[in-house]
C-alpha positions as CSV (number, residue, x, y, z in Angstrom):
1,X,115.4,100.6,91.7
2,X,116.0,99.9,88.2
3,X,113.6,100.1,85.0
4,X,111.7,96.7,84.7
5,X,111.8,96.3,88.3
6,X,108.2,95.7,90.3
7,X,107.3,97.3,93.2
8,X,104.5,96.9,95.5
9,X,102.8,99.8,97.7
10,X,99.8,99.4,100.9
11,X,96.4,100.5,100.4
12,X,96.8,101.1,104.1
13,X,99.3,103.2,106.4
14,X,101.4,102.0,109.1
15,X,98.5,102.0,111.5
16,X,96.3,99.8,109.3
17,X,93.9,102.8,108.4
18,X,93.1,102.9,104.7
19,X,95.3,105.7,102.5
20,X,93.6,109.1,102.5
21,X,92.1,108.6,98.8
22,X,91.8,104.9,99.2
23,X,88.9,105.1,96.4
24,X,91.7,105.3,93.2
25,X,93.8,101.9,95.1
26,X,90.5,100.2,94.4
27,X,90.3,101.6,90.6
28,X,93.7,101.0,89.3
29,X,93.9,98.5,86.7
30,X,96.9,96.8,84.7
31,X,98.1,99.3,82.3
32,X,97.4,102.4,84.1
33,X,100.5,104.6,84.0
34,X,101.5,106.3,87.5
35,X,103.5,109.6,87.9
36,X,106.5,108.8,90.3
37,X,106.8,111.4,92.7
38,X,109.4,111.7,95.5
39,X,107.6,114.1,97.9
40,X,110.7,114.6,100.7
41,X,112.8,116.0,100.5
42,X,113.4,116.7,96.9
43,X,109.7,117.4,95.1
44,X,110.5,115.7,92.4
45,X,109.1,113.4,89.4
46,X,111.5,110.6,89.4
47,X,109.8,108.1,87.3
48,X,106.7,106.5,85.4
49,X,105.6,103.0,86.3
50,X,103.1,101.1,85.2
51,X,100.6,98.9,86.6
52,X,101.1,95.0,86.8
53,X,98.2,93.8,89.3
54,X,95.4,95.6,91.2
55,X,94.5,95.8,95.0
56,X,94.7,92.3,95.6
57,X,95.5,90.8,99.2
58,X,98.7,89.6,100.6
59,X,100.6,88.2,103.4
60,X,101.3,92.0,104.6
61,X,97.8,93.4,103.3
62,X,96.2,94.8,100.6
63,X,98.8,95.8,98.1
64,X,99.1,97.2,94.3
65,X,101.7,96.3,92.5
66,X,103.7,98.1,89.4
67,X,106.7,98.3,87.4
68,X,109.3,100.5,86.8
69,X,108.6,101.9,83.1
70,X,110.8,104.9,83.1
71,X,113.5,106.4,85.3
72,X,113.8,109.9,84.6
73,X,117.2,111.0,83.7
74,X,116.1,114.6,84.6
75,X,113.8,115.1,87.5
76,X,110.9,116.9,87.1
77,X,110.8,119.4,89.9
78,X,107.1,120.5,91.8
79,X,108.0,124.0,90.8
80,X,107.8,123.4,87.3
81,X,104.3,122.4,87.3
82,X,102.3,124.0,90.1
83,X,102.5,127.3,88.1
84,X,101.2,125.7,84.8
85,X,97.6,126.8,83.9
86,X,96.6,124.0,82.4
87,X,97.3,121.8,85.9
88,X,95.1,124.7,87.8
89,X,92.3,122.2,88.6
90,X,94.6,119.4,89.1
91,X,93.7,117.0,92.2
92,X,97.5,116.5,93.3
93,X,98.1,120.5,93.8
94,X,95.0,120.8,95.1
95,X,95.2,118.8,98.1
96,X,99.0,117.2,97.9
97,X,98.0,115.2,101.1
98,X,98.3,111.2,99.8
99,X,99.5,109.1,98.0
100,X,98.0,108.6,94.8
101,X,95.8,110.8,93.1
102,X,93.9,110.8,89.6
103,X,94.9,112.6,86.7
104,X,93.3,113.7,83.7
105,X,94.5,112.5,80.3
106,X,94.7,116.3,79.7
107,X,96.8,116.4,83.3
108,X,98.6,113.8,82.6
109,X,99.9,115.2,78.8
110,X,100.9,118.5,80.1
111,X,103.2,116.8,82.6
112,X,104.2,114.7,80.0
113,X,105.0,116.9,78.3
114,X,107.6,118.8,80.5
115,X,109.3,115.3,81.6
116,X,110.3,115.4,77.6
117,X,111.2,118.7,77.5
């Protein structure tokens, strides 16, 4: 996928039951900013998107939608941040199981923050 590109994702898994924190798909708003992260096999940050339109029903379901802000030219890898104190107390490293969690603006600085260096 390419920068400017939208993308839509399920509130719901294959099976039809809601995502595991199914509470933050019904909180997102345009604007937000969303940490792509490729969990398999890589553990990596890939990109930042954006989003374009809340939970909203579709054909196939309840969907978000976003866009593609930023591809990173230099993945971020899960190593690099599970050790940082500051990200101690954040949700994702936590409990990794899901699909999207809620950040801090704190959280969300400090990763930031190593994406640009």
């Amino acid at each position: 996928f390419k920068e400017g590109e939208r993308q839509t994702y399920t509130s719901r898994n294959e099976k039809g039951n809601k995502r595991r924190v199914y509470k933050y798909f019904e909180t997102v708003e345009p604007g937000d900013l969303v940490i792509g992260y490729e969990s398999t096999p890589t553990k990596q940050i890939k990109a930042i998107f954006e989003i374009t339109k809340p939970l909203h029903q579709t054909e196939t379901g309840e969907r978000i939608e976003f866009e593609i802000i930023e591809k990173l030219e230099i993945p971020v890898f899960w190593s690099e941040l599970q050790n940082n104190a500051g990200l101690k107390n954040c949700e994702v490293f936590i409990n990794n199981q899901g699909s999207l969690f809620r950040l801090t603006e704190d959280e969300y600085d400090i990763i930031r923050e190593v994406i640009d260096t």
